[in-house]
N, C-alpha and C positions, 0 to 999 in steps of 0.2 A: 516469151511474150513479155514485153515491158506492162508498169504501171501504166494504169490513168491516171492523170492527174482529175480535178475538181471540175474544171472546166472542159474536161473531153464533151462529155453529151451534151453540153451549151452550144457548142461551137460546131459539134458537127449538125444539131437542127437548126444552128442559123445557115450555115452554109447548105443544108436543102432546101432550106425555106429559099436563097435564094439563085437554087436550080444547080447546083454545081451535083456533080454527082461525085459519090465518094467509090473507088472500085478497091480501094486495101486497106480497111482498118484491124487495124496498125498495121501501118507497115512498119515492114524489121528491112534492117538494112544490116548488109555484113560488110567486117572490115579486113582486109587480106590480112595476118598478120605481120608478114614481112614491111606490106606498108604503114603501119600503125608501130612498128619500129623504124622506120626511118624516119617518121614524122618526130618520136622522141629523141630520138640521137638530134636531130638538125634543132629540136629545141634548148638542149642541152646545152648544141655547141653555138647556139645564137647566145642562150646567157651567157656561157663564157666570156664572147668577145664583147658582151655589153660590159659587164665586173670588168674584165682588161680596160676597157674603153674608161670605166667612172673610176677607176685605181689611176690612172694620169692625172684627173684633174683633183682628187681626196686622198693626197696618203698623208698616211699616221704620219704625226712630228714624233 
């Protein structure tokens, strides 16, 4: 179960006051782990080719 934050019970009696209705609090969400390792590997290899990409135009004298 996550935190609340400060602003949980603020937020959810504005939003009945104006009719929505809430059916999961909190909702949890789950994340495969195989895809939550491909999301890191692809950011990994995106900063790579960034640092490749900014080493062409800044290298040491």
């Amino acid at each position: 179960m996550s935190a609340k934050d400060i602003f949980h019970n603020a937020v959810r009696l504005a939003l009945e006051k104006d009719n929505w209705n809430i059916t999961h609090d909190p909702l949890s969400i789950t994340i495969d782990a195989f895809l939550l390792f491909g999301v890191v590997v692809f950011k990994i290899y995106s900063l790579n080719h960034i640092y490749n990409f900014l080493l062409m135009f800044f290298q040491p004298i």
